[in-house]
N, C-alpha and C positions, 0 to 999 in steps of 0.2 A: 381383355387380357387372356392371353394363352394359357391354358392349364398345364399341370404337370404328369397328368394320369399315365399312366402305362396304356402304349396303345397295344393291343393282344391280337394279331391276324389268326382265324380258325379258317384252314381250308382242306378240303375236301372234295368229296365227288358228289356231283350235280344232282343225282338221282341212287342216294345211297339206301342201304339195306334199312330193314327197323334196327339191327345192331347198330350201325354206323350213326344213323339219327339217333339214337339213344346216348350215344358218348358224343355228339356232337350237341344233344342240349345239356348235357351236366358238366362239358367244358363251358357253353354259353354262360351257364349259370356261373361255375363257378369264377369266370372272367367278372362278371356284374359284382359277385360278391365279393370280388378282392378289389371292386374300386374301379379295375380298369374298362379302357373302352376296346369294345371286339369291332373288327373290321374283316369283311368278308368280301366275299365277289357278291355278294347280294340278291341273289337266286334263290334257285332250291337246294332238296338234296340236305346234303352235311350245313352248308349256308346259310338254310331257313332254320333249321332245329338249332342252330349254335346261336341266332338271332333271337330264335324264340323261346330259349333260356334262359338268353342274356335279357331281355322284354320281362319273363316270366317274374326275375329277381330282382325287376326296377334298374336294369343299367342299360346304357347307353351304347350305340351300335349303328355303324356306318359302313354301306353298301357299296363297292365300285363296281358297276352296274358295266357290262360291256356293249349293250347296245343306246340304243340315243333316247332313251324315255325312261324316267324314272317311274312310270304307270307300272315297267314292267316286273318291279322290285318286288320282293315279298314283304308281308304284310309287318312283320315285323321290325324292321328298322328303323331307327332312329333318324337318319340319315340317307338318302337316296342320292348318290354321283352316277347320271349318265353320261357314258365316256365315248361311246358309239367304237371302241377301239378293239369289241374282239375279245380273243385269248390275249393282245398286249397289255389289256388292264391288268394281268398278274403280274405285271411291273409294280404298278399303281399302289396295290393291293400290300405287295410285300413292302414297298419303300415307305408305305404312311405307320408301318408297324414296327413295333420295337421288339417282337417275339413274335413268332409264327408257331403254332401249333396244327403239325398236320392230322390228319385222320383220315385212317387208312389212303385209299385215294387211286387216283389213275396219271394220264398223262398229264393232265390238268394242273392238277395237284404237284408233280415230278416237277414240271418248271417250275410250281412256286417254291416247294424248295431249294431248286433250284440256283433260281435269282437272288432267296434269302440268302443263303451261304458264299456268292458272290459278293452280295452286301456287305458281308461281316454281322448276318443278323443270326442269333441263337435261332435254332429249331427243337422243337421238339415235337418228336413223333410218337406217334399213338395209335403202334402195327399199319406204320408205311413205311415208304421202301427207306432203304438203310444203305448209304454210302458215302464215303469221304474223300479226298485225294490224296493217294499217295499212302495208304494205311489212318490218315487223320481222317478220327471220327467226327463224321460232319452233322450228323442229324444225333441228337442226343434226347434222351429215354426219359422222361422226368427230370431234368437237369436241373439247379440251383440259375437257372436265367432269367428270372423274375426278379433280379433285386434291386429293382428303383420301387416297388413296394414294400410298404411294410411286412418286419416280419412278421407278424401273425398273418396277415392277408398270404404271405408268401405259403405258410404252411396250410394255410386253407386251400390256395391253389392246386398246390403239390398234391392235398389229400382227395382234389377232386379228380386231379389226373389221373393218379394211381389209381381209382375207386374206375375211373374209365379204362384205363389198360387192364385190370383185374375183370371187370365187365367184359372187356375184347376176348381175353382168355377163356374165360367160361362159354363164351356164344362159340367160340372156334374150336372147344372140344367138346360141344353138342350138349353143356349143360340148359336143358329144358328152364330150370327152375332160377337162370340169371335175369333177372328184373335191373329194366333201366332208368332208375329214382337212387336221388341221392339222398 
């Protein structure tokens, strides 16, 4: 039987900073601990640390892996899909999610959210890039997009985000003393 969890896409850049890894496992985590299942490109980078959060606080996590072996997955997921398709697995990647949360990120990351917002799938970003069509904001900041969870799990969510964009901020204006534990 099919579950109903919220599936949560985290993506990111493949080879991201200690900042970036830092907010990409205390979203992992906090995805685990609101119940839902995180779904990545299943790599490194933002990928592995949002796997190894999500791993860290006992939840479940599923890799679209873009070459043809699952061997090449990181260590952390629950799930390994080798798709052998490339950058086309950020199709894959965005469609199996009901929320994408970006961090920071490159071109990589730009088409997945990209593809989400073609979907009609919420985004939220977490100091990546920001644009919509037409004046309509398309990638949204902590939004209220998590509500096929419960509300408390919602507000845990929201407060891991926020706890990570507040983390983003303090590393981007050279606060030495920001720690990446939630």
């Amino acid at each position: 039987k099919m579950t109903r969890e919220v599936y949560i896409a985290v993506v990111g850049p493949s080879a991201g900073t200690p900042a970036e890894l830092a907010i990409g496992e205390a979203v992992g985590r906090g995805v685990a601990e609101a119940g839902g299942v995180l779904v990545c490109g299943g790599m490194g980078g933002v990928m592995e640390s949002a796997a190894g959060g999500c791993a860290d606080a006992g939840g479940r996590s599923v890799g679209i892996l873009p070459g043809d072996s699952r061997l090449d997955a990181n260590p952390y997921l629950t799930v390994a899909v080798a798709t052998g398709m490339g950058e086309a697995r950020n199709a894959i990647v965005v469609r199996t999610a009901d929320v994408v949360i970006a961090v920071r990120g490159e071109f990589g990351t730009l088409s997945e959210i990209a593809l989400a917002l073609k979907m009609g799938k919420p985004v939220v970003g977490i100091g990546t890039w920001e644009f919509g069509k037409e004046g309509e904001k398309g990638v949204d900041q902590i939004a209220a997009v998590l509500e096929g969870l419960n509300p408390l799990r919602v507000v845990h969510v929201v407060f891991v985000l926020d706890f990570a964009d507040q983390l983003l901020q303090q590393i981007l204006e050279g606060d030495d003393s920001a720690q990446g534990t939630v």
